[in-house]
Biopython code that builds the backbone (N, CA, C, O; Angstrom):
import numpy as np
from Bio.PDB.StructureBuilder import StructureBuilder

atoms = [
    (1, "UNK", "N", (10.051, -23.655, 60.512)),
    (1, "UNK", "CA", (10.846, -24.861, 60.641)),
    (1, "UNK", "C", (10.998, -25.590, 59.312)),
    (1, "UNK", "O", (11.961, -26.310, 59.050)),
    (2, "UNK", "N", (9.888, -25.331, 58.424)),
    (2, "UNK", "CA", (10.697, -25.896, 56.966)),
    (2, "UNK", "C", (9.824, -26.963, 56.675)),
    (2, "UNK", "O", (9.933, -27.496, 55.571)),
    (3, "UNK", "N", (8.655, -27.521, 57.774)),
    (3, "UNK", "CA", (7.999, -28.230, 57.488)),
    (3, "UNK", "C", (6.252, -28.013, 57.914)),
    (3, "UNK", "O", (5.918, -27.039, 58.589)),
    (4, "UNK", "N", (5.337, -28.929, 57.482)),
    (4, "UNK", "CA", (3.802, -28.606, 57.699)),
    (4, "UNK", "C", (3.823, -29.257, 59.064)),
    (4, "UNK", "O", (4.485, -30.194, 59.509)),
    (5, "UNK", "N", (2.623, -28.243, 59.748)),
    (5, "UNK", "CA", (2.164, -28.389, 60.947)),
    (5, "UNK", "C", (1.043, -28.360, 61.752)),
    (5, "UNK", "O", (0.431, -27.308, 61.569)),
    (6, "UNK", "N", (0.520, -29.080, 62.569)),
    (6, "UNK", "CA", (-1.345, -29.241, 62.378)),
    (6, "UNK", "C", (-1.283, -28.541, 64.330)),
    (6, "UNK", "O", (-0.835, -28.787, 65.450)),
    (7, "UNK", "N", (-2.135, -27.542, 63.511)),
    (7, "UNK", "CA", (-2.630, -26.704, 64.744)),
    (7, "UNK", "C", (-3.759, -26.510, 65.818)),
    (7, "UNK", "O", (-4.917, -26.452, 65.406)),
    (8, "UNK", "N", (-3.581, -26.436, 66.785)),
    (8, "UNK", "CA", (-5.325, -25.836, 67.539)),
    (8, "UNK", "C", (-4.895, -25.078, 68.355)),
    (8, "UNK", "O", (-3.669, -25.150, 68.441)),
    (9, "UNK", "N", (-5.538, -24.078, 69.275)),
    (9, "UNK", "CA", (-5.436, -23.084, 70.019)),
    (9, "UNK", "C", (-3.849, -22.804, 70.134)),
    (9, "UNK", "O", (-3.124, -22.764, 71.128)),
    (10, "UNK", "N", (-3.537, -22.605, 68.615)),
    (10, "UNK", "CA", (-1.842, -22.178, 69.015)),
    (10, "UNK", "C", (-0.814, -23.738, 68.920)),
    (10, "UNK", "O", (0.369, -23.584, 68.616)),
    (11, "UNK", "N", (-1.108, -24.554, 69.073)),
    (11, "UNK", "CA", (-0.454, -25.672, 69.996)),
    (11, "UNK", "C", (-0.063, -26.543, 68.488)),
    (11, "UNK", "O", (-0.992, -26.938, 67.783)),
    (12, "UNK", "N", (1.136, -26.748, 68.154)),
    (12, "UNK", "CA", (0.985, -28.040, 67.282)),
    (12, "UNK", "C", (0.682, -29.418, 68.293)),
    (12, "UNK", "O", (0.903, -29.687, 69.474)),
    (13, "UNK", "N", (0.258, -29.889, 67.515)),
    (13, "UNK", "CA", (-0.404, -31.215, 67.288)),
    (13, "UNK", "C", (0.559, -32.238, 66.775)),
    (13, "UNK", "O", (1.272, -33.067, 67.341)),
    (14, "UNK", "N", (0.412, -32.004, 65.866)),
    (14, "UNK", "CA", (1.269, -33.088, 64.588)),
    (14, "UNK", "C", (1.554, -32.193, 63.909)),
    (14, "UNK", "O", (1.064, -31.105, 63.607)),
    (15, "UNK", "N", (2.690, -32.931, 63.611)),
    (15, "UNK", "CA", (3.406, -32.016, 62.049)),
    (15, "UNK", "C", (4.255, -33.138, 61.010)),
    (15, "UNK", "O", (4.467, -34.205, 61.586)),
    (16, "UNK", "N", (4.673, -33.088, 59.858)),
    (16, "UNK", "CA", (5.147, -33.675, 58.974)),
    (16, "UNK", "C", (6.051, -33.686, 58.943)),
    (16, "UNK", "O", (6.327, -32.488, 58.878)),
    (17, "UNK", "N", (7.606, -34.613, 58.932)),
    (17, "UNK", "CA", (8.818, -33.735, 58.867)),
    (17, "UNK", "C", (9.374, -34.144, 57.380)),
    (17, "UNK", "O", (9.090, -35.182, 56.781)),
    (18, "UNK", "N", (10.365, -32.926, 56.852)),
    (18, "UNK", "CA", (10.904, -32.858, 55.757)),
    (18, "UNK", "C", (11.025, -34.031, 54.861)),
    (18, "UNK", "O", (10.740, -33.766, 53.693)),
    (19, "UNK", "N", (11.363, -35.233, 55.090)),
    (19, "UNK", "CA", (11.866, -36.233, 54.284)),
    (19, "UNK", "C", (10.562, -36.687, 53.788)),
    (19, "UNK", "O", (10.589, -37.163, 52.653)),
    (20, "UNK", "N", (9.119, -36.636, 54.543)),
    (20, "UNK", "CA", (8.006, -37.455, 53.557)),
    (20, "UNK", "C", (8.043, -38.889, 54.314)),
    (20, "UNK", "O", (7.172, -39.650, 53.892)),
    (21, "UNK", "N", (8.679, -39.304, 55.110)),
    (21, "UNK", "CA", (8.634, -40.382, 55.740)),
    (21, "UNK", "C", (7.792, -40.994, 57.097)),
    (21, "UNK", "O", (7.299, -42.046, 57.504)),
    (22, "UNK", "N", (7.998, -39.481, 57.526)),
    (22, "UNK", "CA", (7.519, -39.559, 59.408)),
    (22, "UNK", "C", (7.322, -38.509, 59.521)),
    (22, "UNK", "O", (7.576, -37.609, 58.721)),
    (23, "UNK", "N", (6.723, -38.433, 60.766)),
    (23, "UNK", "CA", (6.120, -37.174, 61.203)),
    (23, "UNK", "C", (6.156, -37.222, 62.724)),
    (23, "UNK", "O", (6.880, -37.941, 63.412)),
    (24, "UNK", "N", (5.226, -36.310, 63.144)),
    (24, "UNK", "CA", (5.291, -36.641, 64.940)),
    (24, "UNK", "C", (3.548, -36.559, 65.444)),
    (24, "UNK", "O", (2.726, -36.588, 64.528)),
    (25, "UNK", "N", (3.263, -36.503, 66.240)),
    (25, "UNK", "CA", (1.655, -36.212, 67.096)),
    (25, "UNK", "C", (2.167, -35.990, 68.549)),
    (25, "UNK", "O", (3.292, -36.249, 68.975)),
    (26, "UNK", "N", (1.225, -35.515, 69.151)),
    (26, "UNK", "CA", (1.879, -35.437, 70.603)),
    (26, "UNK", "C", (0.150, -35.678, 71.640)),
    (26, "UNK", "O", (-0.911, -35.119, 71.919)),
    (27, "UNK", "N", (0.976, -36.973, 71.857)),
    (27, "UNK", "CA", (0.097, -37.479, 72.699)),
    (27, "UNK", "C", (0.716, -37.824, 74.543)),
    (27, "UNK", "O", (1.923, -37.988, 74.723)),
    (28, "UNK", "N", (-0.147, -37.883, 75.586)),
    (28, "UNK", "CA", (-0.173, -38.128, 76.498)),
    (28, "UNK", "C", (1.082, -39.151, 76.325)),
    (28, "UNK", "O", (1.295, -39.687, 75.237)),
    (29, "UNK", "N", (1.967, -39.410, 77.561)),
    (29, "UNK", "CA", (2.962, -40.686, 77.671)),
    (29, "UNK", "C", (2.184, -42.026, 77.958)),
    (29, "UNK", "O", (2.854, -43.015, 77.662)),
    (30, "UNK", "N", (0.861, -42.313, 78.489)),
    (30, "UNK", "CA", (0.107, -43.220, 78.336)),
    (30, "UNK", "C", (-0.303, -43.313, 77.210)),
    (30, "UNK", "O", (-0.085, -44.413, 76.704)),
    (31, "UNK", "N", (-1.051, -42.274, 76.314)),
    (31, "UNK", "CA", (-1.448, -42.941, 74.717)),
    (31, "UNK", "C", (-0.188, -43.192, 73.583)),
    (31, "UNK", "O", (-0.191, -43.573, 72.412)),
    (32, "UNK", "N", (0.861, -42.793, 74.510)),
    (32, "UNK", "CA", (1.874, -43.206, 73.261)),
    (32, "UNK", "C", (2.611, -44.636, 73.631)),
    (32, "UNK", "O", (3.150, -45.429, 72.859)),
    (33, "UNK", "N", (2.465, -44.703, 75.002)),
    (33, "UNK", "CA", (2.849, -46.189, 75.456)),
    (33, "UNK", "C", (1.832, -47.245, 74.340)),
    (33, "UNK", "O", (2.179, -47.929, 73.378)),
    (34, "UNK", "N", (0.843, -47.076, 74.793)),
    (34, "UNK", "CA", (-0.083, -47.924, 74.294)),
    (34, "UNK", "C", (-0.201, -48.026, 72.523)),
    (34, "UNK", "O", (-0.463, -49.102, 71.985)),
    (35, "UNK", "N", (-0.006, -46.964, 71.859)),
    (35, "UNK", "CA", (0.035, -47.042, 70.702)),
    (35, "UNK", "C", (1.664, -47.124, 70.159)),
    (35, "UNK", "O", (1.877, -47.045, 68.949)),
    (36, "UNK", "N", (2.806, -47.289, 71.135)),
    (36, "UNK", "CA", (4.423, -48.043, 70.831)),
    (36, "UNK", "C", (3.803, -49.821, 70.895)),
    (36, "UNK", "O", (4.182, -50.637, 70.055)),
    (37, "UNK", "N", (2.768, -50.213, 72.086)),
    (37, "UNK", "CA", (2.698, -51.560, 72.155)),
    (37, "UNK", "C", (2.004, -51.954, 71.104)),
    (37, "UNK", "O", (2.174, -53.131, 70.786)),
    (38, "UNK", "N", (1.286, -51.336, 70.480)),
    (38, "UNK", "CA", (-0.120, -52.359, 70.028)),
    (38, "UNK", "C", (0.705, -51.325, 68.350)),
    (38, "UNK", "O", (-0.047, -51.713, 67.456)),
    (39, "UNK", "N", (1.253, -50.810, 67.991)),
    (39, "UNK", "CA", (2.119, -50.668, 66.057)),
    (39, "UNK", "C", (3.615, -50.622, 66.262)),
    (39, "UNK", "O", (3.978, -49.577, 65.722)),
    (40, "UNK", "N", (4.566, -51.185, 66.731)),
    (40, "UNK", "CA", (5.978, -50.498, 67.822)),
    (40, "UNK", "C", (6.628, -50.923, 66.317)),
    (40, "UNK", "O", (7.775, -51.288, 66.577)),
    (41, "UNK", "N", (6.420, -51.030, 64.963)),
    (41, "UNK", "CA", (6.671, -50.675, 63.649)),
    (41, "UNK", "C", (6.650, -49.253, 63.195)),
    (41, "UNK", "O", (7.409, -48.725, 62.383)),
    (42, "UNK", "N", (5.609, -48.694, 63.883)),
    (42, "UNK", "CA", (4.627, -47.171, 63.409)),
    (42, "UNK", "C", (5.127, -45.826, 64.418)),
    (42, "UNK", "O", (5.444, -44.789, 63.837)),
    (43, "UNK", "N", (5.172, -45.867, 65.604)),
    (43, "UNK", "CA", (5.306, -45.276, 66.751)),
    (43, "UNK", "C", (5.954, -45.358, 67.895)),
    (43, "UNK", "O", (5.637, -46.207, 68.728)),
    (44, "UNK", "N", (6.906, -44.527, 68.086)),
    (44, "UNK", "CA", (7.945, -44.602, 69.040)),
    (44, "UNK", "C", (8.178, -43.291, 69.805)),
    (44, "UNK", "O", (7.932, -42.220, 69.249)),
    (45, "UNK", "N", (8.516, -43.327, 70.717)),
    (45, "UNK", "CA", (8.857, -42.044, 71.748)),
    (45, "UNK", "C", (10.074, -41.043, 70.700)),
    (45, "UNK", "O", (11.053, -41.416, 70.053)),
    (46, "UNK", "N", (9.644, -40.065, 70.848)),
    (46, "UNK", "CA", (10.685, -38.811, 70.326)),
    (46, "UNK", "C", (11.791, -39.019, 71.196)),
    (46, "UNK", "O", (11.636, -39.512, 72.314)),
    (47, "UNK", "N", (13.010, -38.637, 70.702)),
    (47, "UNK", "CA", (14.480, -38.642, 71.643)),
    (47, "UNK", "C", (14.503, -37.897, 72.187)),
    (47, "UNK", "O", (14.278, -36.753, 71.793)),
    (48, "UNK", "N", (14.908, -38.360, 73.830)),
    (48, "UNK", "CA", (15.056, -37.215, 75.402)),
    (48, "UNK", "C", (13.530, -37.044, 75.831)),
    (48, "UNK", "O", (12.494, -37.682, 75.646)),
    (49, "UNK", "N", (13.840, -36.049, 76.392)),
    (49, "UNK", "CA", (12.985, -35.498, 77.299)),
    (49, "UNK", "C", (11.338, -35.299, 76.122)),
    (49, "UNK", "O", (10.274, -35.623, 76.649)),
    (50, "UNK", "N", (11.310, -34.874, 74.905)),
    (50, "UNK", "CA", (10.815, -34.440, 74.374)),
    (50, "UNK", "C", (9.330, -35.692, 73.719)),
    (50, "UNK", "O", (8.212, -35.525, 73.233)),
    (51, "UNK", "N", (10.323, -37.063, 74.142)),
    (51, "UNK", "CA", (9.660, -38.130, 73.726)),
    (51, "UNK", "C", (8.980, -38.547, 75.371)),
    (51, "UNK", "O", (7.983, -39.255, 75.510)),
    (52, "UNK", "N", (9.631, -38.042, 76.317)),
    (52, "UNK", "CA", (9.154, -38.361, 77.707)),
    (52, "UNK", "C", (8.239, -37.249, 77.940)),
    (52, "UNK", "O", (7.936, -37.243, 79.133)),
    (53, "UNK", "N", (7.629, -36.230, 77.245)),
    (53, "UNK", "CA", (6.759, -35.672, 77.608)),
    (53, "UNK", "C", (5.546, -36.091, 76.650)),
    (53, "UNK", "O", (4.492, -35.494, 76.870)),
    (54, "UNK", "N", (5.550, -37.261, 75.367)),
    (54, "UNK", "CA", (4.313, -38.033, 74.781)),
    (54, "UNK", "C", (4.728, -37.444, 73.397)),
    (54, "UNK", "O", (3.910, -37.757, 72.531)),
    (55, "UNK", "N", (6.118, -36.420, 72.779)),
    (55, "UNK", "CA", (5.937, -36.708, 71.760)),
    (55, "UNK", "C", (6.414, -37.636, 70.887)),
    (55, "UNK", "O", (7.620, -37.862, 70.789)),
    (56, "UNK", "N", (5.546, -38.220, 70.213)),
    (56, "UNK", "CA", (5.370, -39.609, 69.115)),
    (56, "UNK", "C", (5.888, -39.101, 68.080)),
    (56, "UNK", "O", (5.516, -38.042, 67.573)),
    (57, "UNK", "N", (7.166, -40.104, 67.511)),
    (57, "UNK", "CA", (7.499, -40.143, 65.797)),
    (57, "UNK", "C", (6.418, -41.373, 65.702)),
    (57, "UNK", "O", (6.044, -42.280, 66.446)),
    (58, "UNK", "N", (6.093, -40.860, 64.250)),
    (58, "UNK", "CA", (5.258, -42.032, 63.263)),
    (58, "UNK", "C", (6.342, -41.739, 61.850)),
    (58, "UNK", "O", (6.904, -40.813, 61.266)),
    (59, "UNK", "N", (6.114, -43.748, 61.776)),
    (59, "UNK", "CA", (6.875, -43.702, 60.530)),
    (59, "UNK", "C", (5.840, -43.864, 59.738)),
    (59, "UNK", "O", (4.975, -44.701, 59.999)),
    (60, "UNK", "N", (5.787, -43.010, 58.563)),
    (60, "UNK", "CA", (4.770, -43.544, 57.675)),
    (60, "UNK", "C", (4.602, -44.594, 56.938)),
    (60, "UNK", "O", (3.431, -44.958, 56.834)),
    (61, "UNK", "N", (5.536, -45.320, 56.288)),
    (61, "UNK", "CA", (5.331, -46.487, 55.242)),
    (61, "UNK", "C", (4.411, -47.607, 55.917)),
    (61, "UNK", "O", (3.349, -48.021, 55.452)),
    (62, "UNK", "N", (5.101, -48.067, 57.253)),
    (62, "UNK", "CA", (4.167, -48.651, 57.208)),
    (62, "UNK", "C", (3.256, -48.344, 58.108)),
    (62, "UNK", "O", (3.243, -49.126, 59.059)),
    (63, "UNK", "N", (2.471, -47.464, 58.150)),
    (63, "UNK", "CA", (1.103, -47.083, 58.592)),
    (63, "UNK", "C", (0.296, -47.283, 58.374)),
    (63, "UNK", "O", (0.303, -47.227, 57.144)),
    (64, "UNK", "N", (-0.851, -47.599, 58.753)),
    (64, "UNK", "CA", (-2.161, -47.620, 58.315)),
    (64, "UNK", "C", (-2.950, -46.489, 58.774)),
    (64, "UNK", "O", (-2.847, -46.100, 59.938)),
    (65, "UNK", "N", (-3.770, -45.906, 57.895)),
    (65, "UNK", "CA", (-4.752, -44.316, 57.981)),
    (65, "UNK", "C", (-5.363, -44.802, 58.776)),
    (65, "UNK", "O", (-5.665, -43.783, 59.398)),
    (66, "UNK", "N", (-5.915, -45.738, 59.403)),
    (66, "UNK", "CA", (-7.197, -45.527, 60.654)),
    (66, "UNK", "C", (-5.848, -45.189, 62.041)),
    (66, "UNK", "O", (-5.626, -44.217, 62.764)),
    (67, "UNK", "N", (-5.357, -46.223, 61.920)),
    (67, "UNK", "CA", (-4.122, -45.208, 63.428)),
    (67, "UNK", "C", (-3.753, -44.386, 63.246)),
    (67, "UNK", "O", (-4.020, -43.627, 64.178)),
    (68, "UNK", "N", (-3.219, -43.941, 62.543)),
    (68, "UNK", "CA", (-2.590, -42.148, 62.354)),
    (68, "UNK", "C", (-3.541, -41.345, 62.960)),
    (68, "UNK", "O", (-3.390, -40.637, 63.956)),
    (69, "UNK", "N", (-5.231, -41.621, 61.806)),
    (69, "UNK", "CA", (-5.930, -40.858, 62.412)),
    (69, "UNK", "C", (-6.593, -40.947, 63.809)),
    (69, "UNK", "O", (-7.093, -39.927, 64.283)),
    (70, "UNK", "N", (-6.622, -42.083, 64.472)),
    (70, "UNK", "CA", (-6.754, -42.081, 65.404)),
    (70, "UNK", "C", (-6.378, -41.186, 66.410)),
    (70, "UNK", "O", (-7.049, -40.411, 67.090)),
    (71, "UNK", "N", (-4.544, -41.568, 66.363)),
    (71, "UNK", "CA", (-3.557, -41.088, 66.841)),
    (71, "UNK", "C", (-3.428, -39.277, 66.941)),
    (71, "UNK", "O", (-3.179, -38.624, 67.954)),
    (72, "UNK", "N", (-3.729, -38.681, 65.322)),
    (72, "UNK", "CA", (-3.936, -37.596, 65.127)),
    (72, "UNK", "C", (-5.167, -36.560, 66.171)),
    (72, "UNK", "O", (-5.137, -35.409, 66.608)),
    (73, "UNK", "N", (-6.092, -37.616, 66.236)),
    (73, "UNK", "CA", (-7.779, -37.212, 66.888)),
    (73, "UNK", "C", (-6.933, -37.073, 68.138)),
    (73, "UNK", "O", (-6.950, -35.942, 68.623)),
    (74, "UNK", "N", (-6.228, -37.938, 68.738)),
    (74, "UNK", "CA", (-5.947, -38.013, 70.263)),
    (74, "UNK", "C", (-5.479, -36.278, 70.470)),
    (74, "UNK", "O", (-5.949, -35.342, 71.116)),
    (75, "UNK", "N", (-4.616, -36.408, 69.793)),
    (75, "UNK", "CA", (-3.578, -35.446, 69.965)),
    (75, "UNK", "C", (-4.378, -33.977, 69.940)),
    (75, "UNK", "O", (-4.188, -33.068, 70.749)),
    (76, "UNK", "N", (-5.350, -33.958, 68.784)),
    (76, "UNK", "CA", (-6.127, -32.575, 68.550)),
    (76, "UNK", "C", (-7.136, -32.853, 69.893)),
    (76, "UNK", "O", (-7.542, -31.692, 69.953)),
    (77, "UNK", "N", (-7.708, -33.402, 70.802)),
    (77, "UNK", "CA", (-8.101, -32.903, 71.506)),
    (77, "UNK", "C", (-7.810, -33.007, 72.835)),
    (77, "UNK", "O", (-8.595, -32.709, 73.735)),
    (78, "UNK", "N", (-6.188, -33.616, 73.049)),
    (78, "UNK", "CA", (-5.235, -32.964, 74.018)),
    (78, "UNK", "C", (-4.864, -31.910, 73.682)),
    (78, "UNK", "O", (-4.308, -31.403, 74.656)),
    (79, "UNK", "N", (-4.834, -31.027, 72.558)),
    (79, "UNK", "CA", (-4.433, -29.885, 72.601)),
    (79, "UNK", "C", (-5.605, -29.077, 72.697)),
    (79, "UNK", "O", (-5.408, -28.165, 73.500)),
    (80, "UNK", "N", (-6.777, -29.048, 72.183)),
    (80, "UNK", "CA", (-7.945, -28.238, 72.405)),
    (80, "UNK", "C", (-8.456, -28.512, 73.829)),
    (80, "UNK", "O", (-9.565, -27.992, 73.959)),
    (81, "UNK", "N", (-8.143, -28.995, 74.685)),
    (81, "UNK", "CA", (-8.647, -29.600, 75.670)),
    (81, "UNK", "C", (-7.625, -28.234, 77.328)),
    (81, "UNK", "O", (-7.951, -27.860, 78.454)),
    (82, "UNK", "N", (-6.255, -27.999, 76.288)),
    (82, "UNK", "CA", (-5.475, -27.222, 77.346)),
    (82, "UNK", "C", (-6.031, -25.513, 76.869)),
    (82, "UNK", "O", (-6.839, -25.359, 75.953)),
    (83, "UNK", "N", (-5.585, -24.619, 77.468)),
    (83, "UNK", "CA", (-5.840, -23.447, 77.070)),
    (83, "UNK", "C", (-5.519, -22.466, 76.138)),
    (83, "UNK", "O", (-5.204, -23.095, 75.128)),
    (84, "UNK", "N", (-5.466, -21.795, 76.012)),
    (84, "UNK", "CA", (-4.692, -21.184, 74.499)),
    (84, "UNK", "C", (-3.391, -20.370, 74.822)),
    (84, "UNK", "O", (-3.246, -19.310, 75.432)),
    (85, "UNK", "N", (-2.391, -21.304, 74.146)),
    (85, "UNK", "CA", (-1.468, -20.535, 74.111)),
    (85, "UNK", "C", (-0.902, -19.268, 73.776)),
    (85, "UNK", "O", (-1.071, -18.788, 72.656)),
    (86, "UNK", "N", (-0.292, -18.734, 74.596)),
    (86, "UNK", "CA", (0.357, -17.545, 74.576)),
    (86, "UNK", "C", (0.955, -16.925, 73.226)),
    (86, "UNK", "O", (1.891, -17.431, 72.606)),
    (87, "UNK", "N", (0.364, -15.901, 72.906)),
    (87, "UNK", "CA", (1.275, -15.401, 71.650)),
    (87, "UNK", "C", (2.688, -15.522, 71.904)),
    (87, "UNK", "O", (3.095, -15.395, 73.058)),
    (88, "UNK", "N", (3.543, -15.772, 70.879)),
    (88, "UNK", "CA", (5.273, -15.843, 70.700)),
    (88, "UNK", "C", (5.423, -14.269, 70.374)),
    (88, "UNK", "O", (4.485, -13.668, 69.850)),
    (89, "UNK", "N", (6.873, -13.491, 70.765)),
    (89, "UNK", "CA", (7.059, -12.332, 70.863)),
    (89, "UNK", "C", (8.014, -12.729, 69.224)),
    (89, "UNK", "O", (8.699, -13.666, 68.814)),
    (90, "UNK", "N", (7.602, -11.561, 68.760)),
    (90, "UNK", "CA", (8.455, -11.423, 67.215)),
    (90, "UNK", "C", (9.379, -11.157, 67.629)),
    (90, "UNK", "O", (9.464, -10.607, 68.727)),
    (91, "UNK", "N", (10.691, -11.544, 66.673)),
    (91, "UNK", "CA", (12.422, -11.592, 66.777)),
    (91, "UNK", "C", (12.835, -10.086, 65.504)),
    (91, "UNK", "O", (14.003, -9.772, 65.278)),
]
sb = StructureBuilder()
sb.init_structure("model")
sb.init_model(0)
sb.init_chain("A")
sb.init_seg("    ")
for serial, (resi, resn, name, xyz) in enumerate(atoms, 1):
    if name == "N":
        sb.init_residue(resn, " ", resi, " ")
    sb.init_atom(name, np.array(xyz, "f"), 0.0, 1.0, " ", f" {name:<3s}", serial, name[0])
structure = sb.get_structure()
């Protein structure tokens, strides 16, 4: 995809996107509610369906490193927490 991407059992997590600005995490639709209310500067639902299943844009500038990482922790052990994904079939 052209950009860095933070992994566990297969699953991104978070990843960085191209511009250096924002990125995403993918958290539960409850931890992303709660972290749109309490930084709604920092974190917002992804567009469509994709943001209705918990994944989070983060804007970086104005972020602060203890939420990200917070945010980041959530996400790595909603994904270590599901099973391991399925190998992808080569194209």
């Amino acid at each position: 995809m052209g950009h860095p991407d933070f992994r566990a059992n297969g699953r991104v997590f978070a990843s960085l996107h191209g511009n250096d600005e924002s990125g995403m995490v993918k958290l539960t639709p409850e931890q992303q509610a709660a972290f749109e209310r309490n930084h709604p500067t920092v974190f917002g639902a992804a567009a469509g369906a994709w943001g209705r299943q918990g994944y989070t844009k983060v804007t970086l500038r104005p972020a602060k490193t203890p939420d990200v990482r917070s945010a980041m922790l959530l996400a790595y052990q909603g994904v270590v927490a599901m099973p391991k994904a399925k190998p992808r079939k080569k194209r």
